[in-house]
C-alpha atoms as a printed R data frame, in Angstrom:
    type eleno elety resid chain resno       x       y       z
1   ATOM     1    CA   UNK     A     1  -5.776 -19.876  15.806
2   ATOM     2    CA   UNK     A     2  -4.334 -22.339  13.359
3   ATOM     3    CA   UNK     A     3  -6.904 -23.476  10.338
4   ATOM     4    CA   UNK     A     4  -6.955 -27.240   9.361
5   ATOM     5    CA   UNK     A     5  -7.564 -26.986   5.593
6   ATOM     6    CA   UNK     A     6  -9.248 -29.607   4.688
7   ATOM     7    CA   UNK     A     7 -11.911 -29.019   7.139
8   ATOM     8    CA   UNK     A     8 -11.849 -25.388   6.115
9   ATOM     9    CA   UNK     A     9 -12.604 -26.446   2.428
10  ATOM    10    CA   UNK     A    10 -15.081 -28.364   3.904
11  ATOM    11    CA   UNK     A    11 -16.723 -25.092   5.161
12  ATOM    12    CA   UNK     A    12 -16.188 -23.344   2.710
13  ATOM    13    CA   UNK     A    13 -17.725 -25.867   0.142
14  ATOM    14    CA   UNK     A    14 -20.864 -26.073   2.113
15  ATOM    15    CA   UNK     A    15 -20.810 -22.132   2.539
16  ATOM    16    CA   UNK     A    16 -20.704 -21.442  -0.781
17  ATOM    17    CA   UNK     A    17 -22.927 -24.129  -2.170
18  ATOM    18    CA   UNK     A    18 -19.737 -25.719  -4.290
19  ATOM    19    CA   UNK     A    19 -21.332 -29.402  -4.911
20  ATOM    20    CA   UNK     A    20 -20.876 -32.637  -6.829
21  ATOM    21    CA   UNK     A    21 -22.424 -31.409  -9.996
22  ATOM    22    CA   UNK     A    22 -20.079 -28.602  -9.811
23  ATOM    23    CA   UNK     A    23 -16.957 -30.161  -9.708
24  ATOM    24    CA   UNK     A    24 -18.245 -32.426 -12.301
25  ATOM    25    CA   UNK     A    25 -18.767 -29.683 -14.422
26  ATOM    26    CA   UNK     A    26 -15.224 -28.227 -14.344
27  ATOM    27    CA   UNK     A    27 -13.534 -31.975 -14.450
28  ATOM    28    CA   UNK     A    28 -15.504 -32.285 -17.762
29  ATOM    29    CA   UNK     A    29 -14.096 -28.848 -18.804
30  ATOM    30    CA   UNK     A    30 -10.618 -29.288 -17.810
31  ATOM    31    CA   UNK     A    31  -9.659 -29.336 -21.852
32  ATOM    32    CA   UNK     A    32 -10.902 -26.176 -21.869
33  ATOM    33    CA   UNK     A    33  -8.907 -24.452 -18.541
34  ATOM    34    CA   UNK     A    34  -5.707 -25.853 -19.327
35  ATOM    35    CA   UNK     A    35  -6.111 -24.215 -22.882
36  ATOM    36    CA   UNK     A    36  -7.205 -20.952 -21.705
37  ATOM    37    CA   UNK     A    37  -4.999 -20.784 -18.185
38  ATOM    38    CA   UNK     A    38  -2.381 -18.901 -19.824
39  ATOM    39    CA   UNK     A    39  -4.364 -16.409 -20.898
40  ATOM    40    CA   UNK     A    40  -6.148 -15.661 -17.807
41  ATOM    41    CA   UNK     A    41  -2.235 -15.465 -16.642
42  ATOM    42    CA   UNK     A    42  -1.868 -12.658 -19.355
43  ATOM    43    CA   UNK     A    43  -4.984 -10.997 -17.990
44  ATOM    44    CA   UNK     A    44  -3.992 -11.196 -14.097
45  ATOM    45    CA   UNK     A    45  -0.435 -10.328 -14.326
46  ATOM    46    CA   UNK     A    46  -1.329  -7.249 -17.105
47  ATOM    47    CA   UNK     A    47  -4.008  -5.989 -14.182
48  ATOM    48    CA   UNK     A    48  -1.349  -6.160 -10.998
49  ATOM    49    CA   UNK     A    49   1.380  -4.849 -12.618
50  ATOM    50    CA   UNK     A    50  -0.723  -1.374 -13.434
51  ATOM    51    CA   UNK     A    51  -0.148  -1.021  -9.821
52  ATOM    52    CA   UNK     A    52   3.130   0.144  -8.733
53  ATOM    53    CA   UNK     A    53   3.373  -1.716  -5.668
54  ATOM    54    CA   UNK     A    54   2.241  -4.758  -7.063
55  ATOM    55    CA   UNK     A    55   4.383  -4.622  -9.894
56  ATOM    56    CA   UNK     A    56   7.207  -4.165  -7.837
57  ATOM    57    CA   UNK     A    57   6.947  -7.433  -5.677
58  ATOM    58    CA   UNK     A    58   5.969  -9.368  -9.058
59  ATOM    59    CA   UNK     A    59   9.390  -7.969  -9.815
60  ATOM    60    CA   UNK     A    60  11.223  -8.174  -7.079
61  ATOM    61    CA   UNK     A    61  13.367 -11.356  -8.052
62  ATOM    62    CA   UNK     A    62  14.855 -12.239 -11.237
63  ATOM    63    CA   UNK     A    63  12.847 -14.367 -13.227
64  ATOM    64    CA   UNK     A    64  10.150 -14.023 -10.376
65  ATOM    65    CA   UNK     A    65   7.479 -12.834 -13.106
66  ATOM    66    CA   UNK     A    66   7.826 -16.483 -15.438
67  ATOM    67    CA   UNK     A    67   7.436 -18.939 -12.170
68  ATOM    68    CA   UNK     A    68   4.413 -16.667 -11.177
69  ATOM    69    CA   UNK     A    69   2.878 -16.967 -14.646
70  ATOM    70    CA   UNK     A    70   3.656 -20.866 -14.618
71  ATOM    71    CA   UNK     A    71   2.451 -21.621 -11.056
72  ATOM    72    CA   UNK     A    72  -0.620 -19.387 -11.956
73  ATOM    73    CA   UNK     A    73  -1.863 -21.546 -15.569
74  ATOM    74    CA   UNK     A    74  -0.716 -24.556 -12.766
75  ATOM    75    CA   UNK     A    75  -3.297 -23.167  -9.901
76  ATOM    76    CA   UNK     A    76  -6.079 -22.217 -12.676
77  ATOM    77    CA   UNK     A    77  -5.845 -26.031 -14.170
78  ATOM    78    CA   UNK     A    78  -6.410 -27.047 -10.606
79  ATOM    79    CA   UNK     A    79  -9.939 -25.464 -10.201
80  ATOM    80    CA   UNK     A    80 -10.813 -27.548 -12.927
81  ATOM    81    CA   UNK     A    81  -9.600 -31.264 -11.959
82  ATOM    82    CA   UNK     A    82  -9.669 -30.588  -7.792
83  ATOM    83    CA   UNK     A    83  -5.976 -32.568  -7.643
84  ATOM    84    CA   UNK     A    84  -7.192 -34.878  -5.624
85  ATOM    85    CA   UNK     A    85 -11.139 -33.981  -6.534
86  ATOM    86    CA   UNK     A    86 -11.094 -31.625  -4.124
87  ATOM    87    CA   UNK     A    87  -9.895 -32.814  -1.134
88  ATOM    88    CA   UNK     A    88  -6.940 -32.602   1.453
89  ATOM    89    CA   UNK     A    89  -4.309 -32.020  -1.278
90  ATOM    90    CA   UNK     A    90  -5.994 -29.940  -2.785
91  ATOM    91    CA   UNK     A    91  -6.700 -27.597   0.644
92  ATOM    92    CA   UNK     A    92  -3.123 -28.395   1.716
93  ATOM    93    CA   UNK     A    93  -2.402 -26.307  -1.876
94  ATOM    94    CA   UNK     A    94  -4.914 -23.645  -1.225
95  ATOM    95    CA   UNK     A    95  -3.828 -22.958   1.977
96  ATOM    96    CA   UNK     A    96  -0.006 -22.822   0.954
97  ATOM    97    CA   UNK     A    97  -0.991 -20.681  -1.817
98  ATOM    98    CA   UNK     A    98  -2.302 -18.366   1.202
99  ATOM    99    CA   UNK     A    99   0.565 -18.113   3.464
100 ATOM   100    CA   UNK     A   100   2.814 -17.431  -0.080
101 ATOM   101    CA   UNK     A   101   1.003 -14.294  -0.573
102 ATOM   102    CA   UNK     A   102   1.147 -13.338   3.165
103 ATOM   103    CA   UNK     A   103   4.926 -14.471   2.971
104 ATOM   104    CA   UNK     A   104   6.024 -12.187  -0.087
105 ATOM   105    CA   UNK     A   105   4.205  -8.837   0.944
106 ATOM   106    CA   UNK     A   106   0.724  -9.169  -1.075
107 ATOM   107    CA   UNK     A   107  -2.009  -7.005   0.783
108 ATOM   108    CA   UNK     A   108  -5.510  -8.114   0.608
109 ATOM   109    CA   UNK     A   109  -6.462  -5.047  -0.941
110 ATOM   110    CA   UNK     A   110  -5.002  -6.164  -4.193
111 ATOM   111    CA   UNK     A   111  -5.745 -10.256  -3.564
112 ATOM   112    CA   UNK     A   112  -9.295  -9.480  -4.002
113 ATOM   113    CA   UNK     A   113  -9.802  -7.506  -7.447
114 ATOM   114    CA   UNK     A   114  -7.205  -9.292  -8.935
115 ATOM   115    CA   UNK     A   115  -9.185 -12.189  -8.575
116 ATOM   116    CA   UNK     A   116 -12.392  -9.781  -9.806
117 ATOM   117    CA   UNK     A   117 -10.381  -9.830 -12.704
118 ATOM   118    CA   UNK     A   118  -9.970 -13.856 -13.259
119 ATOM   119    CA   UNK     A   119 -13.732 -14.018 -13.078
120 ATOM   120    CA   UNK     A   120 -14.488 -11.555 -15.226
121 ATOM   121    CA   UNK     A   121 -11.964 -12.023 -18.096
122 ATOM   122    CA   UNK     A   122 -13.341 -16.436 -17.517
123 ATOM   123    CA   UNK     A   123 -16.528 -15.154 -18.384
124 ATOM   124    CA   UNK     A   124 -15.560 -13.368 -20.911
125 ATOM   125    CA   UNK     A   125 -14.045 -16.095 -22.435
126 ATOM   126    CA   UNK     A   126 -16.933 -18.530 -21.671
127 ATOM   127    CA   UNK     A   127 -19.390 -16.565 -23.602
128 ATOM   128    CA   UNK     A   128 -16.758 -16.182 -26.577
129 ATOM   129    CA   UNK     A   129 -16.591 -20.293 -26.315
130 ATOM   130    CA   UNK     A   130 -20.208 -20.867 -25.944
131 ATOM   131    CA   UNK     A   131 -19.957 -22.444 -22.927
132 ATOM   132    CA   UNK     A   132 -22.866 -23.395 -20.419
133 ATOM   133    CA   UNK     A   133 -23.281 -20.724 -17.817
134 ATOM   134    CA   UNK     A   134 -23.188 -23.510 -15.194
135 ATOM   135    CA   UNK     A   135 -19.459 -23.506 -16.053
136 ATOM   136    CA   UNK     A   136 -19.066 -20.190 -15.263
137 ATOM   137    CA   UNK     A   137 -21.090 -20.651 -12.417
138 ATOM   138    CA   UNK     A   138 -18.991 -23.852 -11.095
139 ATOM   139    CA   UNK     A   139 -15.820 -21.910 -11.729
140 ATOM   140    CA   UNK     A   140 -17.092 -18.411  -9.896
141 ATOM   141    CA   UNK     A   141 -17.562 -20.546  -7.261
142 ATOM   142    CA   UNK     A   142 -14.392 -22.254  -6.873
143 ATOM   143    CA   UNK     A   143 -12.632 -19.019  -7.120
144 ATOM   144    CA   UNK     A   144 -14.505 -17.694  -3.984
145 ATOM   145    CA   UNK     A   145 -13.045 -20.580  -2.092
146 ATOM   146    CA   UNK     A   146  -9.304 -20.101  -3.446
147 ATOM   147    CA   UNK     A   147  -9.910 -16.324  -2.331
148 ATOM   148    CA   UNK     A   148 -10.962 -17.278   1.209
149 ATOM   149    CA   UNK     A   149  -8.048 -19.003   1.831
150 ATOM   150    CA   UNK     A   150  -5.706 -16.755   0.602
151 ATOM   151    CA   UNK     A   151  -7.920 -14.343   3.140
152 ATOM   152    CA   UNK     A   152  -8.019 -16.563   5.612
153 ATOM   153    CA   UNK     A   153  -3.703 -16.921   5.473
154 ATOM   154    CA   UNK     A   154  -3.795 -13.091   6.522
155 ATOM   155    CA   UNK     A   155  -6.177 -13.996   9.747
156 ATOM   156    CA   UNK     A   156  -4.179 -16.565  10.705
157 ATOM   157    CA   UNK     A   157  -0.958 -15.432  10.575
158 ATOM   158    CA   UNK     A   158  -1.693 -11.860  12.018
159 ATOM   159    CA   UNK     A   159  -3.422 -13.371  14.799
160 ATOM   160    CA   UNK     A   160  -0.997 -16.102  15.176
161 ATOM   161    CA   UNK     A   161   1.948 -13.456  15.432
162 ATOM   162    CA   UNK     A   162   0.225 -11.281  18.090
163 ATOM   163    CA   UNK     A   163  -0.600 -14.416  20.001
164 ATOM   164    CA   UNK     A   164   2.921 -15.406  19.840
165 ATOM   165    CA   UNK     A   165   4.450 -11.625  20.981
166 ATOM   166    CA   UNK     A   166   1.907 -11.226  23.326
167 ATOM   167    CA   UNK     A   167   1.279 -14.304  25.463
168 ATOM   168    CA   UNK     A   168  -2.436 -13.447  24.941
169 ATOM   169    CA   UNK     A   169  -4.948 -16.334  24.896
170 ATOM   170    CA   UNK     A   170  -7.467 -16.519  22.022
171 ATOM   171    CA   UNK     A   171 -10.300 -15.577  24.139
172 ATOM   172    CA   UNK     A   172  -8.698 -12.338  25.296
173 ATOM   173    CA   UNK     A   173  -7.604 -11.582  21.690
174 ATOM   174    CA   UNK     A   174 -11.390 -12.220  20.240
175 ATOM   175    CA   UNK     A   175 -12.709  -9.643  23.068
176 ATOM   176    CA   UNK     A   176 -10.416  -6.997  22.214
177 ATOM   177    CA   UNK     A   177 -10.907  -6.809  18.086
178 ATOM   178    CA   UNK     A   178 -14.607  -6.787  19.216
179 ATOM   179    CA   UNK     A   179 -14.157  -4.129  21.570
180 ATOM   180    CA   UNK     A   180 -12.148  -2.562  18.986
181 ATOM   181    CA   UNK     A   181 -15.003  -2.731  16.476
182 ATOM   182    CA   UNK     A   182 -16.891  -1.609  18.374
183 ATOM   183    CA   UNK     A   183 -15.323   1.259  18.862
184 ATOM   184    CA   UNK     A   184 -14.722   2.427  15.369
Protein backbone atom coordinates (compact mmCIF):
# COMPACT_ATOMS: atom_id res chain seq x y z
CA UNK A 1 0.00 0.00 0.00
CA UNK A 2 2.91 2.12 -1.07
CA UNK A 3 1.89 5.80 -2.62
CA UNK A 4 3.83 7.02 -5.77
CA UNK A 5 3.98 10.78 -5.10
CA UNK A 6 3.97 12.29 -7.97
CA UNK A 7 0.90 10.63 -9.09
CA UNK A 8 -0.55 11.34 -5.68
CA UNK A 9 0.08 15.16 -6.24
CA UNK A 10 -1.45 14.56 -9.29
CA UNK A 11 -4.66 13.57 -7.37
CA UNK A 12 -4.52 15.66 -5.14
CA UNK A 13 -4.10 18.72 -7.55
CA UNK A 14 -7.10 17.70 -9.48
CA UNK A 15 -9.01 17.00 -6.07
CA UNK A 16 -8.55 20.11 -4.79
CA UNK A 17 -8.89 22.24 -7.86
CA UNK A 18 -4.96 23.51 -7.46
CA UNK A 19 -4.45 24.80 -11.28
CA UNK A 20 -2.13 26.74 -13.56
CA UNK A 21 -3.37 30.11 -12.56
CA UNK A 22 -2.73 29.10 -9.10
CA UNK A 23 0.66 28.25 -9.12
CA UNK A 24 1.17 31.25 -11.18
CA UNK A 25 -0.12 33.24 -8.60
CA UNK A 26 2.20 32.09 -5.78
CA UNK A 27 5.44 31.99 -8.31
CA UNK A 28 4.60 35.73 -8.82
CA UNK A 29 4.40 36.10 -4.99
CA UNK A 30 7.38 34.22 -4.04
CA UNK A 31 9.07 37.84 -2.90
CA UNK A 32 6.52 37.98 -0.66
CA UNK A 33 6.71 34.12 1.10
CA UNK A 34 10.27 34.09 1.42
CA UNK A 35 9.90 37.50 3.36
CA UNK A 36 7.17 36.45 5.52
CA UNK A 37 8.24 32.45 5.97
CA UNK A 38 9.94 33.18 9.08
CA UNK A 39 7.29 34.58 10.60
CA UNK A 40 4.76 32.05 9.89
CA UNK A 41 7.77 29.85 11.56
CA UNK A 42 7.33 32.15 14.70
CA UNK A 43 3.59 31.58 14.54
CA UNK A 44 3.71 27.59 14.06
CA UNK A 45 6.39 26.77 16.43
CA UNK A 46 4.76 29.47 19.26
CA UNK A 47 1.25 27.31 18.64
CA UNK A 48 2.94 23.54 19.06
CA UNK A 49 5.00 24.26 21.71
CA UNK A 50 1.73 25.38 24.00
CA UNK A 51 1.29 21.73 23.88
CA UNK A 52 3.32 19.71 26.13
CA UNK A 53 3.76 16.83 24.03
CA UNK A 54 4.52 18.69 21.12
CA UNK A 55 6.89 20.81 22.72
CA UNK A 56 8.65 18.03 23.97
CA UNK A 57 9.52 16.25 20.57
CA UNK A 58 10.31 19.90 19.09
CA UNK A 59 12.74 19.59 21.96
CA UNK A 60 13.83 16.48 22.07
CA UNK A 61 17.37 17.04 20.40
CA UNK A 62 19.73 19.75 20.87
CA UNK A 63 19.44 22.36 18.50
CA UNK A 64 16.37 20.34 17.08
CA UNK A 65 14.09 23.61 17.47
CA UNK A 66 16.61 26.00 14.86
CA UNK A 67 16.75 23.15 11.91
CA UNK A 68 12.88 22.87 12.39
CA UNK A 69 12.43 26.63 12.11
CA UNK A 70 14.94 26.67 9.02
CA UNK A 71 13.51 23.63 7.16
CA UNK A 72 10.02 25.18 7.94
CA UNK A 73 10.74 29.14 6.18
CA UNK A 74 12.55 26.34 3.51
CA UNK A 75 9.08 24.21 3.06
CA UNK A 76 6.84 27.56 3.19
CA UNK A 77 9.15 29.20 0.23
CA UNK A 78 8.40 26.01 -1.59
CA UNK A 79 4.55 26.47 -1.82
CA UNK A 80 5.36 29.47 -3.52
CA UNK A 81 7.95 28.47 -6.43
CA UNK A 82 6.70 24.45 -6.66
CA UNK A 83 10.76 23.43 -6.80
CA UNK A 84 10.39 21.99 -9.75
CA UNK A 85 6.78 23.88 -10.52
CA UNK A 86 5.20 21.39 -8.89
CA UNK A 87 6.15 18.28 -9.97
CA UNK A 88 8.04 14.97 -8.98
CA UNK A 89 10.59 16.83 -6.79
CA UNK A 90 8.48 18.59 -5.42
CA UNK A 91 6.05 15.33 -4.32
CA UNK A 92 9.26 13.38 -3.66
CA UNK A 93 9.65 16.48 -0.83
CA UNK A 94 6.10 16.36 0.29
CA UNK A 95 6.03 12.94 0.76
CA UNK A 96 9.45 12.87 2.75
CA UNK A 97 8.18 15.65 4.72
CA UNK A 98 5.33 12.95 5.61
CA UNK A 99 7.19 9.98 6.66
CA UNK A 100 9.54 12.71 8.92
CA UNK A 101 6.61 13.46 10.97
CA UNK A 102 5.49 9.77 11.17
CA UNK A 103 9.30 9.00 11.87
CA UNK A 104 9.80 11.48 14.94
CA UNK A 105 6.45 10.75 16.89
CA UNK A 106 4.05 13.67 15.45
CA UNK A 107 0.30 12.48 15.80
CA UNK A 108 -2.14 13.69 13.32
CA UNK A 109 -4.08 15.22 15.89
CA UNK A 110 -1.61 18.02 16.17
CA UNK A 111 -0.45 17.90 12.13
CA UNK A 112 -3.76 19.24 11.33
CA UNK A 113 -4.40 22.55 13.50
CA UNK A 114 -1.02 23.39 13.35
CA UNK A 115 -1.42 23.79 9.87
CA UNK A 116 -5.05 25.68 10.81
CA UNK A 117 -2.69 27.91 12.19
CA UNK A 118 -0.32 28.61 8.94
CA UNK A 119 -3.50 29.48 7.11
CA UNK A 120 -4.86 31.57 9.35
CA UNK A 121 -1.88 33.67 10.59
CA UNK A 122 -1.09 33.80 6.00
CA UNK A 123 -4.24 35.41 5.89
CA UNK A 124 -3.73 37.45 8.36
CA UNK A 125 -0.82 38.68 6.92
CA UNK A 126 -2.30 38.91 3.37
CA UNK A 127 -4.93 41.30 4.38
CA UNK A 128 -2.23 43.41 6.44
CA UNK A 129 -0.20 43.40 2.85
CA UNK A 130 -3.10 44.07 0.69
CA UNK A 131 -2.78 41.22 -1.16
CA UNK A 132 -5.34 39.68 -3.74
CA UNK A 133 -7.51 37.11 -2.07
CA UNK A 134 -6.66 34.76 -4.97
CA UNK A 135 -3.29 34.56 -3.17
CA UNK A 136 -4.69 33.47 -0.23
CA UNK A 137 -6.80 31.32 -2.07
CA UNK A 138 -3.77 29.70 -4.21
CA UNK A 139 -1.84 29.31 -0.99
CA UNK A 140 -4.97 27.65 1.18
CA UNK A 141 -4.92 25.40 -1.40
CA UNK A 142 -1.48 24.28 -1.58
CA UNK A 143 -1.45 23.81 2.08
CA UNK A 144 -4.34 21.22 1.83
CA UNK A 145 -2.12 19.21 -0.42
CA UNK A 146 1.14 19.45 1.89
CA UNK A 147 -1.40 18.28 4.73
CA UNK A 148 -2.60 15.24 2.77
CA UNK A 149 0.58 13.97 2.41
CA UNK A 150 1.78 14.35 5.65
CA UNK A 151 -1.79 12.35 6.31
CA UNK A 152 -1.34 10.16 3.85
CA UNK A 153 2.55 9.14 5.46
CA UNK A 154 0.44 7.89 8.58
CA UNK A 155 -1.85 5.51 6.13
CA UNK A 156 0.87 4.23 4.57
CA UNK A 157 3.12 3.39 7.01
CA UNK A 158 0.50 1.96 9.55
CA UNK A 159 -0.85 -0.13 6.94
CA UNK A 160 2.44 -0.97 5.53
CA UNK A 161 3.65 -2.20 9.10
CA UNK A 162 0.59 -4.43 9.75
CA UNK A 163 0.97 -5.82 6.27
CA UNK A 164 4.48 -6.56 6.98
CA UNK A 165 3.76 -8.34 10.76
CA UNK A 166 0.90 -9.92 9.55
CA UNK A 167 1.37 -11.58 6.16
CA UNK A 168 -2.10 -10.12 5.39
CA UNK A 169 -2.88 -9.19 1.76
CA UNK A 170 -4.34 -5.73 1.03
CA UNK A 171 -7.66 -7.05 0.22
CA UNK A 172 -8.06 -8.83 3.55
CA UNK A 173 -6.72 -5.72 5.37
CA UNK A 174 -9.36 -3.25 3.42
CA UNK A 175 -12.30 -5.78 4.57
CA UNK A 176 -11.41 -5.77 8.07
CA UNK A 177 -11.05 -1.69 8.80
CA UNK A 178 -14.46 -1.76 6.98
CA UNK A 179 -15.83 -4.33 9.07
CA UNK A 180 -14.31 -2.51 11.81
CA UNK A 181 -16.14 0.69 10.88
CA UNK A 182 -18.69 -0.69 10.68
CA UNK A 183 -18.80 -1.78 13.80
CA UNK A 184 -18.11 1.32 15.75
Amino acid sequence: MTIEPTAFLAKMEKRIGFTVDDKAILKSSADWGKANASVMADHFYAYLERDEEMSAILNAQEGRMHRLHETFIQWFHEMFTGVDDWSEKYAKIRWHIGLVHVKIGIAPQHVVPAMAVVVNEVGKQLRTDDKAESLQEALGKICMIDLAFIEQAYVEVSSSAVLRETGWSEALFKRLIATGVSSM
